[in-house]
SERO-4910 file (N, C-alpha, C, O; in steps of 0.05 Angstrom, whole numbers):
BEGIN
 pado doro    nc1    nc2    nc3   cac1   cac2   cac3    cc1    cc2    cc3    oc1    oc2    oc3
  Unk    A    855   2204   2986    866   2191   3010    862   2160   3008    844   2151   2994
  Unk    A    878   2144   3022    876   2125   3020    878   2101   3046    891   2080   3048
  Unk    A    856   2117   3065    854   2106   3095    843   2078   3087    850   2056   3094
  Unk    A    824   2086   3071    801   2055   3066    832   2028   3060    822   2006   3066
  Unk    A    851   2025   3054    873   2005   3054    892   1998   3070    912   1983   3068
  Unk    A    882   2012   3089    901   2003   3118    880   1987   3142    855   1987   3145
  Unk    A    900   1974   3154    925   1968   3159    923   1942   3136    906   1925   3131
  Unk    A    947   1948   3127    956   1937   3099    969   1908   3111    981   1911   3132
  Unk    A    968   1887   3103    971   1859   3099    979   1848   3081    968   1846   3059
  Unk    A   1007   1836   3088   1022   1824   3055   1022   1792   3062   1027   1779   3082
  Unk    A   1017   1787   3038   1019   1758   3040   1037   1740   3010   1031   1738   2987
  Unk    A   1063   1728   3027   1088   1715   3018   1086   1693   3011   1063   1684   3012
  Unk    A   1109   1673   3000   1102   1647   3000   1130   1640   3018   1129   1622   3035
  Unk    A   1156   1659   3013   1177   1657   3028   1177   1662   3064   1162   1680   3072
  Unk    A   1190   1651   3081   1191   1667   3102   1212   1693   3100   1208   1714   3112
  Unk    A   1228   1689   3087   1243   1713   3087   1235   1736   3066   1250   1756   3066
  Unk    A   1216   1735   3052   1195   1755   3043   1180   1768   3064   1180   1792   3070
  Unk    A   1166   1746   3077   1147   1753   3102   1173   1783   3122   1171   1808   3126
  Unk    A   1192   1765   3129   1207   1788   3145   1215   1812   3134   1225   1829   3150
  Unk    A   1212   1819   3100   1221   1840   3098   1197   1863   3114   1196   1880   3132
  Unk    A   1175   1847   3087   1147   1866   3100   1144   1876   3127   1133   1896   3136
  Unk    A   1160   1850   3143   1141   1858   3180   1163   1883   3185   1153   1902   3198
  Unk    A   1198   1888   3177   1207   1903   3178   1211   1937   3168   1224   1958   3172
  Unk    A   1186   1921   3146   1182   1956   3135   1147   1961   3151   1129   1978   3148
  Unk    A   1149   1943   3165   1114   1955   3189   1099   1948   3177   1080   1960   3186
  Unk    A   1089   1931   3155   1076   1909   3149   1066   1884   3165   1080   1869   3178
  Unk    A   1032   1881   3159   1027   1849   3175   1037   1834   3157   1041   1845   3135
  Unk    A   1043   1810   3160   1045   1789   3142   1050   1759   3152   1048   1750   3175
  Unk    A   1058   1747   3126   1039   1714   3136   1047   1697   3108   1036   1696   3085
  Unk    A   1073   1683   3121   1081   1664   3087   1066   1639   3098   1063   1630   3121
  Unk    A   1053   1628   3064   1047   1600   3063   1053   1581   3048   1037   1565   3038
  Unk    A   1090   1581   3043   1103   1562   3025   1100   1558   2994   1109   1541   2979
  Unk    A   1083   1583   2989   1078   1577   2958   1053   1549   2959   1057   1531   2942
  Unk    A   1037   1547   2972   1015   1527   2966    994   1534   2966    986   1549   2984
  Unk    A    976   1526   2945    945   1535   2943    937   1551   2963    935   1575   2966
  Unk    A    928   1519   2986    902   1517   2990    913   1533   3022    893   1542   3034
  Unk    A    944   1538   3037    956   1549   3050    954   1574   3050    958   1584   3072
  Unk    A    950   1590   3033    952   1610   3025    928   1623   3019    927   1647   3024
  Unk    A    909   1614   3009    877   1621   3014    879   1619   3048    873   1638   3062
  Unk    A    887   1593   3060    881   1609   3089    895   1623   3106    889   1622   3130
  Unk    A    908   1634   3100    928   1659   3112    918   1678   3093    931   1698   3099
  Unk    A    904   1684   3077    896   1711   3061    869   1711   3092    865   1729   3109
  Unk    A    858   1690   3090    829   1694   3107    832   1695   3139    813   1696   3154
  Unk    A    861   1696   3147    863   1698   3176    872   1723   3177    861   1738   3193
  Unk    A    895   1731   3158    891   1761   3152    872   1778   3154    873   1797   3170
  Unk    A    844   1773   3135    821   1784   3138    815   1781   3165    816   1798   3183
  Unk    A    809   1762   3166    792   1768   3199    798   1774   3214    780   1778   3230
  Unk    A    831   1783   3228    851   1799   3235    842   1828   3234    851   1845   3249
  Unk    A    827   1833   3218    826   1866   3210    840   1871   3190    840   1896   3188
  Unk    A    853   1861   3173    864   1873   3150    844   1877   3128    829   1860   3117
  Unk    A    848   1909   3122    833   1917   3100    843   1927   3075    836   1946   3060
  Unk    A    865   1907   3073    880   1909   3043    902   1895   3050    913   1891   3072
  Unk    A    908   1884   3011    925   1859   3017    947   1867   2992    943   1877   2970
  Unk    A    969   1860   3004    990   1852   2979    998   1828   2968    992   1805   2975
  Unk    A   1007   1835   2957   1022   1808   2952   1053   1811   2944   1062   1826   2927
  Unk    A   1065   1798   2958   1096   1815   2960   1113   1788   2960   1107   1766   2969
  Unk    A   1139   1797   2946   1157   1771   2946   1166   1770   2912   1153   1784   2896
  Unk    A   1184   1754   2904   1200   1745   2882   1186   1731   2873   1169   1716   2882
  Unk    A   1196   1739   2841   1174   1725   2819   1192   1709   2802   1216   1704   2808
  Unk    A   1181   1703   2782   1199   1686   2754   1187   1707   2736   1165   1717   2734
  Unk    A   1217   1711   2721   1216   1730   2694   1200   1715   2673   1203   1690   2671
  Unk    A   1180   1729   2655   1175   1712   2632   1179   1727   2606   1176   1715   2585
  Unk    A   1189   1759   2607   1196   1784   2593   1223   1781   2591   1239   1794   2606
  Unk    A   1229   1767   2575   1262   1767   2572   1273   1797   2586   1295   1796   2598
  Unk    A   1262   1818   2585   1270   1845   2588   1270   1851   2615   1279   1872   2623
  Unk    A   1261   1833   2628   1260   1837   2659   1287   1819   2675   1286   1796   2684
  Unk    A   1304   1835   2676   1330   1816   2699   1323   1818   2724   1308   1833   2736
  Unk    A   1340   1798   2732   1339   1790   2764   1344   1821   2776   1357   1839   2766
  Unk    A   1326   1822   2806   1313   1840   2817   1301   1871   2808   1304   1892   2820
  Unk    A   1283   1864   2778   1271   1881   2764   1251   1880   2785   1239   1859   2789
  Unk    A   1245   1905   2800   1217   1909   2802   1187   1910   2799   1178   1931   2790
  Unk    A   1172   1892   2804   1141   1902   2779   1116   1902   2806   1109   1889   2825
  Unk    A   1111   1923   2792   1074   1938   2802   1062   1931   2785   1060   1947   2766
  Unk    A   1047   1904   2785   1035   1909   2757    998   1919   2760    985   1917   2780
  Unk    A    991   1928   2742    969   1943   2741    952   1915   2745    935   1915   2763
  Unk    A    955   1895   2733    934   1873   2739    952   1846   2745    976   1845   2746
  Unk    A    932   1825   2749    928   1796   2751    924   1779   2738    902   1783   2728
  Unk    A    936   1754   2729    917   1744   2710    921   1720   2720    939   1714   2736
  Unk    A    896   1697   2710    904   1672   2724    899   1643   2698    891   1643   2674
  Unk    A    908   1621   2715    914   1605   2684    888   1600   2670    891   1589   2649
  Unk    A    864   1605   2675    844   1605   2657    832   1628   2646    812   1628   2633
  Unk    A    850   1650   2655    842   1667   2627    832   1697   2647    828   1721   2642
  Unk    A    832   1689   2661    815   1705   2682    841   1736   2685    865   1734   2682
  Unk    A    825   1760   2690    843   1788   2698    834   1808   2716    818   1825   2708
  Unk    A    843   1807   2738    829   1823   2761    851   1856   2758    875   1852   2761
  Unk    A    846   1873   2755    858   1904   2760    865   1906   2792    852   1891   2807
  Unk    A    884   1922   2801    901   1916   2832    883   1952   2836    876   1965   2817
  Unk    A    879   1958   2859    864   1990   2862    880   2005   2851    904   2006   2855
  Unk    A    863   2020   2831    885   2038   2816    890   2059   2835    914   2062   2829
  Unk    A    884   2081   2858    888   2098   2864    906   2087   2886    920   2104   2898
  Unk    A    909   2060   2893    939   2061   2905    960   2053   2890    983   2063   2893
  Unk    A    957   2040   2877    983   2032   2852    992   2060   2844   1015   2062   2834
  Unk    A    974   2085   2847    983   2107   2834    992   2119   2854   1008   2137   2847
  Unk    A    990   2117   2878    998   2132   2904   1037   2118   2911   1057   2132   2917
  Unk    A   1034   2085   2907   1057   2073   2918   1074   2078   2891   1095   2090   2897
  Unk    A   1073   2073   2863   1089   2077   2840   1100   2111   2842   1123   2120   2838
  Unk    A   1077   2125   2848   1097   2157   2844   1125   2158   2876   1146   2171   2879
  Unk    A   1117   2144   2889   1131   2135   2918   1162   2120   2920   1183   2122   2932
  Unk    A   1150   2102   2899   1179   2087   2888   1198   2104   2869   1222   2105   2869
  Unk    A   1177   2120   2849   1199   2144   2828   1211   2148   2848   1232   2137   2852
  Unk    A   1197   2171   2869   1210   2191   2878   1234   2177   2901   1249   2192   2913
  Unk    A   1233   2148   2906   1251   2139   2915   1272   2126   2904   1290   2114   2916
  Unk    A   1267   2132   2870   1295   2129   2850   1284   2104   2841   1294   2101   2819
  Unk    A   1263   2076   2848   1262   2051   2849   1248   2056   2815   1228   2071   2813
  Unk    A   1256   2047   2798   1242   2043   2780   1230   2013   2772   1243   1992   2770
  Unk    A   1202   2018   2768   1187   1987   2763   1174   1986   2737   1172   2004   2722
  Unk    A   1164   1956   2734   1152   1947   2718   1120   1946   2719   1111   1946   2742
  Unk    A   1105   1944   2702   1079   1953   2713   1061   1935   2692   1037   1934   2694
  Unk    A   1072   1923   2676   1060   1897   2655   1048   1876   2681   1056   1872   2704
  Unk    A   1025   1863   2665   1015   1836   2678   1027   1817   2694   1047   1806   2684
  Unk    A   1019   1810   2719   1021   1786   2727   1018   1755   2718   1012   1759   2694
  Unk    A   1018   1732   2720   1006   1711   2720   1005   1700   2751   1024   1704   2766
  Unk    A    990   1692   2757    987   1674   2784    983   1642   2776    961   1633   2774
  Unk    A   1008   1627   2772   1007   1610   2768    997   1579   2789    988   1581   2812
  Unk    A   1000   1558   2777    990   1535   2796   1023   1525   2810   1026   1519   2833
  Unk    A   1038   1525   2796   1065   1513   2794   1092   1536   2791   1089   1557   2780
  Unk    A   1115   1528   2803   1136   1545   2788   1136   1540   2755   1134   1518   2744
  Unk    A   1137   1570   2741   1150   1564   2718   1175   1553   2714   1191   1567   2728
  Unk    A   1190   1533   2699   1217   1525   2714   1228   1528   2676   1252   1535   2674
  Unk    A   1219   1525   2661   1235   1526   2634   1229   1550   2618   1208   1562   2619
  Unk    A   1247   1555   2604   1256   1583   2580   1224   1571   2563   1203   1585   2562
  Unk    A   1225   1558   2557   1205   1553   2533   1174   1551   2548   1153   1559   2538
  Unk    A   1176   1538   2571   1143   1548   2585   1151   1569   2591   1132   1580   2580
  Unk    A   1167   1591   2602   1162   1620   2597   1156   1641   2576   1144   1662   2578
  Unk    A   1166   1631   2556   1170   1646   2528   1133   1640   2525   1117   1659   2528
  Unk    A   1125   1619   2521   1092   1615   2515   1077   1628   2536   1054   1632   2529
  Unk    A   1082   1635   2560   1064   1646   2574   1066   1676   2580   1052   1687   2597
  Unk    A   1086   1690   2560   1096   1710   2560   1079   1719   2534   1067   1740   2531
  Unk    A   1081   1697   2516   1064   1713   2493   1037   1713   2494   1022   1721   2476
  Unk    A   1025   1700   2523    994   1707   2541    989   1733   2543    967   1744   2547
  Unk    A   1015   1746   2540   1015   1773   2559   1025   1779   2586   1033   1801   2592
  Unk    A   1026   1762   2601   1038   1770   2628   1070   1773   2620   1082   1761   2602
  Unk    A   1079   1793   2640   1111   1801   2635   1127   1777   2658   1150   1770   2656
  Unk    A   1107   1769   2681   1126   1749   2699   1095   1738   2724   1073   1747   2729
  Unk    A   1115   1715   2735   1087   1695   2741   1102   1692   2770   1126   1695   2773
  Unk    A   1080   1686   2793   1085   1675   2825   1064   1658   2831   1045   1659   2815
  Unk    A   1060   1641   2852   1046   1626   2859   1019   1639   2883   1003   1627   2898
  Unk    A   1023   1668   2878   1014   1676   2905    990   1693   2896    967   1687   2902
  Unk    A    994   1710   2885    980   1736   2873    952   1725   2867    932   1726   2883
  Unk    A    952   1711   2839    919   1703   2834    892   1701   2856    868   1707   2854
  Unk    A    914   1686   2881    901   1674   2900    889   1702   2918    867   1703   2928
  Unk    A    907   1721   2920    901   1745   2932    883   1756   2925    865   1765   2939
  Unk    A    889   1759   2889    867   1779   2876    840   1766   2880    821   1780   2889
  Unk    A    836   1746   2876    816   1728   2883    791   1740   2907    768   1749   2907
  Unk    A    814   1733   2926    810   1734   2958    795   1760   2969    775   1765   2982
  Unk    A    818   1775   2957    803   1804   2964    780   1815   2947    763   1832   2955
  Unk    A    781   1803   2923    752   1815   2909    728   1801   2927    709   1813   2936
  Unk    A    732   1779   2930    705   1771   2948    703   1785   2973    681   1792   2982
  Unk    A    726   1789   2983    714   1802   3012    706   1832   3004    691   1845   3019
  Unk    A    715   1840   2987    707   1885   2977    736   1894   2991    738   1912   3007
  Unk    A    756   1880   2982    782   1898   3003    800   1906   2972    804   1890   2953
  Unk    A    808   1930   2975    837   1939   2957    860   1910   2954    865   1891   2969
  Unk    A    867   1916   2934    900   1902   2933    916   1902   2913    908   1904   2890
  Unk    A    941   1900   2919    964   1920   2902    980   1888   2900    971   1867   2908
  Unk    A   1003   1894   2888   1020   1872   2893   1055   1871   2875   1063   1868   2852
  Unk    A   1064   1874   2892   1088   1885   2891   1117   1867   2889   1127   1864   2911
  Unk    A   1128   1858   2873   1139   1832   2879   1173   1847   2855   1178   1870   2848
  Unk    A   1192   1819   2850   1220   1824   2849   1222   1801   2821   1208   1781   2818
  Unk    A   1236   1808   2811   1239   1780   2796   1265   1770   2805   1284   1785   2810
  Unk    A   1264   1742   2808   1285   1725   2810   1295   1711   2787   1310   1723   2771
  Unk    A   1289   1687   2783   1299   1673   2754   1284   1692   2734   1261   1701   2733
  Unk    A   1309   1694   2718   1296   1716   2693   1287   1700   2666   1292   1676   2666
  Unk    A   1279   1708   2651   1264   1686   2627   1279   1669   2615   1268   1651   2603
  Unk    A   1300   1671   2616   1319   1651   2602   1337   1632   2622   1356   1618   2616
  Unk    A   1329   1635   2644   1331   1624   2659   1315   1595   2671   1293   1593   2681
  Unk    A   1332   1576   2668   1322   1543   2674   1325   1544   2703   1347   1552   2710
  Unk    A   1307   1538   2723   1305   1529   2742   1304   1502   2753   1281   1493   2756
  Unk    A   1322   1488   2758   1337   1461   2767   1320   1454   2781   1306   1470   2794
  Unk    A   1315   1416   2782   1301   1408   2796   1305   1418   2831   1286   1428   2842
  Unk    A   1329   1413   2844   1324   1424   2868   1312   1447   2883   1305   1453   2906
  Unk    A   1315   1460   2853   1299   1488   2868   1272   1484   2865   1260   1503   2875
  Unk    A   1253   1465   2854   1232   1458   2859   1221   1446   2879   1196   1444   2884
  Unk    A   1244   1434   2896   1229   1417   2916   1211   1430   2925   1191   1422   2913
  Unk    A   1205   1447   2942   1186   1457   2957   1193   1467   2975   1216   1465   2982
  Unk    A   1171   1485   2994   1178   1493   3021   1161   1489   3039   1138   1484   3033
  Unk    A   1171   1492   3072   1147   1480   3088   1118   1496   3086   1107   1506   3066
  Unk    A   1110   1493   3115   1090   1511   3115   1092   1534   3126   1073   1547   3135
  Unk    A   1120   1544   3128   1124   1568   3140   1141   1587   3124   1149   1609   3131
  Unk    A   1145   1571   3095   1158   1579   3081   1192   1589   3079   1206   1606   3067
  Unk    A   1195   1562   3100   1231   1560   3092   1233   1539   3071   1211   1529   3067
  Unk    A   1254   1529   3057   1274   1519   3046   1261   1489   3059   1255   1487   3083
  Unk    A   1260   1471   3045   1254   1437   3044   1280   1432   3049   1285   1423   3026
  Unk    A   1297   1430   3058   1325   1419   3056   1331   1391   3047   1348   1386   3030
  Unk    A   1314   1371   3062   1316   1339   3055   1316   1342   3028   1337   1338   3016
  Unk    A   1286   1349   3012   1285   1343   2983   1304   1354   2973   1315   1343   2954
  Unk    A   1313   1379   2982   1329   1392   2956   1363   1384   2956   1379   1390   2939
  Unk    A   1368   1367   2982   1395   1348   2986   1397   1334   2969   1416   1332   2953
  Unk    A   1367   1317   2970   1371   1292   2954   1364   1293   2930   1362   1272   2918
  Unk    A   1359   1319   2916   1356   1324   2895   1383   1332   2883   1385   1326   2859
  Unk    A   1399   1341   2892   1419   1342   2889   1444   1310   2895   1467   1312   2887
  Unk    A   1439   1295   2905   1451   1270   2910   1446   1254   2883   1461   1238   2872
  Unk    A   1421   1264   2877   1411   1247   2849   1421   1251   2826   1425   1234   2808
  Unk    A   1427   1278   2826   1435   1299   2799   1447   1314   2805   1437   1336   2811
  Unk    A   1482   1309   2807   1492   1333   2824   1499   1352   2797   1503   1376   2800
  Unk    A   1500   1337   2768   1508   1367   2751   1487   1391   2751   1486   1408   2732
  Unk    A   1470   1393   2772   1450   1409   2779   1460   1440   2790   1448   1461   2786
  Unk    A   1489   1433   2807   1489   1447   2823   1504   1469   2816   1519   1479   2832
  Unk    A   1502   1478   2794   1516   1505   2781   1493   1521   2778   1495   1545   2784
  Unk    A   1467   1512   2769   1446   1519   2769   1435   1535   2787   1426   1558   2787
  Unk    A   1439   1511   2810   1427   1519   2830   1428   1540   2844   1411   1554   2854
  Unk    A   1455   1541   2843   1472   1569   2858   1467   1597   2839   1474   1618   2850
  Unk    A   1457   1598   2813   1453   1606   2798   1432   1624   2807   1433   1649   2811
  Unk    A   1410   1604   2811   1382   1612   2824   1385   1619   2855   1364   1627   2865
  Unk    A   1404   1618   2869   1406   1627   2893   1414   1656   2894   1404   1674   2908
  Unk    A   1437   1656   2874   1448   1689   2868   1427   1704   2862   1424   1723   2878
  Unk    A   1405   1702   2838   1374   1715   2829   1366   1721   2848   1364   1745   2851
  Unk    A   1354   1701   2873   1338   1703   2898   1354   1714   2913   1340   1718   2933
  Unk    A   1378   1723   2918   1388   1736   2930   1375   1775   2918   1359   1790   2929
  Unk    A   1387   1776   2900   1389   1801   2873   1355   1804   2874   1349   1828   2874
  Unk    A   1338   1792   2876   1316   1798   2882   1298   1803   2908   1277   1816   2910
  Unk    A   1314   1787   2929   1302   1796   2961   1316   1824   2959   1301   1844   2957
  Unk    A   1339   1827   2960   1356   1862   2958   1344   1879   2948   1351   1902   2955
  Unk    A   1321   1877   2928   1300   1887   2917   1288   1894   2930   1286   1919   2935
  Unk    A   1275   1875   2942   1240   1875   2962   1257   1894   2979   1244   1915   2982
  Unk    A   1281   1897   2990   1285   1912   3017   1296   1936   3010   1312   1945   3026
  Unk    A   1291   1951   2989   1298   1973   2987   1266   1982   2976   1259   2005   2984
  Unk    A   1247   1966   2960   1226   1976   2969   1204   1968   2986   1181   1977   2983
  Unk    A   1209   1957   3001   1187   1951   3028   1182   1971   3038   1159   1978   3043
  Unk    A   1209   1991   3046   1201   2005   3068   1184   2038   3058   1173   2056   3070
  Unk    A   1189   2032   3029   1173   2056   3012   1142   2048   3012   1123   2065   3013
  Unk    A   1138   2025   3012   1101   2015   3017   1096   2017   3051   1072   2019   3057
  Unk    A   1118   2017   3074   1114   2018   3091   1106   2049   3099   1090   2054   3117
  Unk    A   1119   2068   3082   1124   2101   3087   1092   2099   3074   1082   2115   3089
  Unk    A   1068   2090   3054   1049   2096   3041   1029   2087   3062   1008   2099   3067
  Unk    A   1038   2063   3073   1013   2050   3085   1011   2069   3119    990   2071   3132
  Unk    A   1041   2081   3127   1033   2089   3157   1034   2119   3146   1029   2130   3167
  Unk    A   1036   2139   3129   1025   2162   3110    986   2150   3107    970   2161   3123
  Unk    A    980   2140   3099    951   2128   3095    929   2123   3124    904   2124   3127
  Unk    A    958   2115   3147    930   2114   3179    928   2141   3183    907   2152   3191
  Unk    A    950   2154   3176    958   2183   3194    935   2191   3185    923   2208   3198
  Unk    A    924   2182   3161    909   2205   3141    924   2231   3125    917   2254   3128
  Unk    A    941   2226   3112    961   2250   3100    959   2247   3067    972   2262   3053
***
């Protein structure tokens, strides 16, 4: 059984990640993809009562073999100094047979929890031959988080830009703290460099092809986590 991981808590960097989760009956709580934002929304979470955490939302491919909205469960974490935390195996094994049986097929190779977007083919290709199959800004910080407090955590995410995929300066600008879209920077990032903008749209189609992801499986972690209060 797997009561000890409820009520389950995901934590995004997108707001529109955040909404899939709250719609598949998930808590959750985007913090723009930033550090030190995101350690504190893992810890308001906690003290909320959440006694297990995800980490949910769109990743960057670094597995050439992984296309836009490939699914991955991955069994671990890894972070840029070398570090590898394992996600609870007896729910990774509870939500993965959940997704078969809901047709979703995933990926289950390493994370990276990076400091930065990966944004080039060639910094992916080298951090691919680390071992991790694809990298987010969110996860490390989770696995982290929850090992210090003694809480479960899984983490469940989509790929967006796939490995051979260049990510354009505008799509770096950033996002607030609620995790929409910077609009100013990424205007004038585009005013600066408009042969950008084939790119860009490029990477919008992926993040598209990968939220469509998260929402066909959210509501399968939602069916595990309210299966898990019932006690079933």
């Amino acid at each position: 059984r797997l009561r000890h991981v409820m009520p389950l808590a995901a934590v995004t960097g997108l707001a529109a990640e955040a909404a899939i989760a709250r719609r598949a009956g998930l808590r959750a709580a985007a913090a723009g993809g930033e550090g030190a934002r995101t350690t504190a929304a893992i810890a308001r979470l906690i003290a909320e009562g959440a006694t297990g955490l995800v980490s949910f939302g769109i990743c960057g491919g670094l597995d050439p073999a992984l296309a836009s909205g490939s699914v991955l469960l991955p069994l671990a974490v890894r972070d840029a100094v070398g570090g590898r935390i394992a996600v609870d195996g007896a729910w990774h094994r509870t939500v993965a047979a959940a997704l078969a049986q809901a047709g979703i097929a995933v990926a289950t190779g390493e994370l990276l929890g990076a400091a930065a977007i990966v944004a080039t083919p060639e910094q992916k290709r080298a951090l691919h031959a680390g071992g991790a199959v694809a990298a987010d800004l969110e996860s490390h910080l989770v696995a982290r988080e929850a090992v210090a407090a003694g809480l479960p955590f899984l983490v469940l995410r989509a790929i967006a830009d796939p490995a051979l995929r260049r990510v354009p300066p505008a799509a770096l600008a950033g996002l607030d703290a609620e995790g929409h879209a910077a609009l100013g920077p990424v205007l004038l990032s585009l005013l600066r460099h408009p042969a950008q903008l084939p790119a860009l749209l490029r990477i919008a189609r992926d993040t598209r092809t990968a939220l469509r992801a998260l929402r066909r499986a959210a509501p399968v972690l939602g069916r595990v986590a309210a299966e898990a209060r019932l006690g079933r």
